[in-house]
C-alpha positions as CSV (number, residue, x, y, z in Angstrom):
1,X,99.1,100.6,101.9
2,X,101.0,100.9,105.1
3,X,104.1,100.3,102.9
4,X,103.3,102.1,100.1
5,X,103.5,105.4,102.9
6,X,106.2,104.1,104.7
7,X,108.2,104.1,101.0
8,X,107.1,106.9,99.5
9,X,108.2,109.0,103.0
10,X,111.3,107.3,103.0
11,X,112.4,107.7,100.0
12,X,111.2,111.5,100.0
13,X,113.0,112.4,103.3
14,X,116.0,111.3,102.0
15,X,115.8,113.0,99.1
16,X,115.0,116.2,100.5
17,X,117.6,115.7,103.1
18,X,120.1,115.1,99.7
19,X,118.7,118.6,98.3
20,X,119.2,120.6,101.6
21,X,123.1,119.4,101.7
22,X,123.4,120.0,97.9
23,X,122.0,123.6,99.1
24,X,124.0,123.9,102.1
25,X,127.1,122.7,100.1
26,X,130.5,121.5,102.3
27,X,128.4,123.5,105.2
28,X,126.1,120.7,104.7
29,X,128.4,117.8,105.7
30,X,130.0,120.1,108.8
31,X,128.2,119.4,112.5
32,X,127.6,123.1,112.8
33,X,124.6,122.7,110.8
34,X,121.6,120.0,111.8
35,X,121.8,119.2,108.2
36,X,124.5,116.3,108.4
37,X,122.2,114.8,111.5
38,X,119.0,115.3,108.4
39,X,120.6,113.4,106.7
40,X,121.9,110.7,108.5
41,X,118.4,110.0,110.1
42,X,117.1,110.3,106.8
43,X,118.7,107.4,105.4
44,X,118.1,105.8,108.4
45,X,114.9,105.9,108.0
46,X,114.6,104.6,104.7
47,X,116.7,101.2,105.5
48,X,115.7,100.7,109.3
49,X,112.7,99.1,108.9
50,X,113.6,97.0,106.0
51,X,115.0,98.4,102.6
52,X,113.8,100.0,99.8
53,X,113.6,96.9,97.6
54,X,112.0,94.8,100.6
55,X,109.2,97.3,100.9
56,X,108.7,97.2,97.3
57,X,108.6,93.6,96.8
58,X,105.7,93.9,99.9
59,X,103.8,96.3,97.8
60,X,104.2,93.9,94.3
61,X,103.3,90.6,96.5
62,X,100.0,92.8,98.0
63,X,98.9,94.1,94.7
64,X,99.1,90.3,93.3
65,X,96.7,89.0,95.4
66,X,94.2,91.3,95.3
67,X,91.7,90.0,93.0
């Protein structure tokens, strides 16, 4: 479960993060803005502790052995 949450807000910080630059436009990328710094913790985020695909091959191997 812990994974499954850690994923899920991940992968949902980042994309909001994505959105908000979209928004913001080149403004987004610029360090006037806390967007850019969003962003870059956002992504941190999702691959410091362990990826995308590592968390979701955690889920798969948890959900196999529950019988």
């Amino acid at each position: 479960l812990a994974s499954a949450c850690a994923l899920f807000a991940g992968e949902m910080s980042e994309q909001c993060a994505l959105h908000a630059v979209q928004i913001f436009g080149g403004y987004g990328y610029s360090l006037e803005y806390p967007i850019n710094r969003l962003l870059r913790d956002a992504k941190l985020y999702t691959i410091g502790a362990g990826t995308s695909e590592i968390r979701r091959m955690i889920i798969a191997r948890e959900l196999l052995d529950q019988k």
